[in-house]
C-alpha positions in Angstrom: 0.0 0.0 0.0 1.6 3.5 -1.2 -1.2 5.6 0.6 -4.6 6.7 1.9 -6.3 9.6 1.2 -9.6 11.3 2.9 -11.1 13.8 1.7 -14.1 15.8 2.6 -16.0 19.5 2.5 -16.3 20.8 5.6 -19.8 23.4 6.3 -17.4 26.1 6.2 -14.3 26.4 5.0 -12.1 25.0 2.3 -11.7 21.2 0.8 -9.8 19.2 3.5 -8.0 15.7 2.8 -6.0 13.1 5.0 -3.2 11.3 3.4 -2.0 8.3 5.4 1.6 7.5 4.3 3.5 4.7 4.9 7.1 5.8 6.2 10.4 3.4 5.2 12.5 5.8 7.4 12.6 7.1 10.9 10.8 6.0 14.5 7.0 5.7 13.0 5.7 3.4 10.6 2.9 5.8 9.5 2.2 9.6 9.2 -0.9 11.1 9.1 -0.4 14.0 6.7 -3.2 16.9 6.6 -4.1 19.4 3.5 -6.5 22.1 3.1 -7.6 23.3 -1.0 -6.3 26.5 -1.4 -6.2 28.7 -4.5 -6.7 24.9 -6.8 -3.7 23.2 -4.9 -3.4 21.3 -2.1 -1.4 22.6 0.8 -0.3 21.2 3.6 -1.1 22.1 7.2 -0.2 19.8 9.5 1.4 16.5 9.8 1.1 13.7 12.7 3.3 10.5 13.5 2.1 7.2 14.0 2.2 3.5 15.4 -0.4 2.2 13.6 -3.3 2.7 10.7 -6.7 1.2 11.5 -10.3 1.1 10.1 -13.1 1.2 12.0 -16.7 0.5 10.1 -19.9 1.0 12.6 -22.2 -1.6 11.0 -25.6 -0.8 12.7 -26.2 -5.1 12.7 -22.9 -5.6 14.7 -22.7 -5.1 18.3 -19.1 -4.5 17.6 -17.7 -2.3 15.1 -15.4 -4.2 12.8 -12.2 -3.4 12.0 -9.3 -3.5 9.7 -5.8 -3.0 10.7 -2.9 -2.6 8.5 -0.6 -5.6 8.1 1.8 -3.1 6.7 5.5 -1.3 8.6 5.7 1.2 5.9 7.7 1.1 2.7 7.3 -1.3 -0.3 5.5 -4.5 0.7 6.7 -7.9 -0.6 4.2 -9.3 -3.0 
């Protein structure tokens, strides 16, 4: 996996997107990386480390939300 994005319109304010990036370098395995559409191009405004990457999906016939965690420590993945 190279990356995930997010994105989303906010009520107010300007296109948003989340890029999850796998990092082959450094402490963290993952970094959460935050943009905001500005002007036609995406700039960004903020970045976060982190452990791990999961997905949470609140299926209304589960009594626990599922989830999907990454297998993944970042970099190019063996096929």
């Amino acid at each position: 996996m190279d990356e995930l994005s997010l994105q989303w319109t906010p009520a107010h304010g300007s296109m948003r997107k989340f890029v999850f990036k796998p990092q082959s370098e450094g402490e963290y395995p993952w970094a959460r990386i935050e943009f905001e559409l500005c002007e036609s191009k995406w700039q960004e405004v903020g970045i976060e480390y982190l452990d791990e990457v999961s997905f949470v999906s609140d299926d209304s016939e589960a009594s626990v939300p599922s989830r999907f965690q990454t297998d993944f420590e970042g970099g190019d993945v063996d096929e």
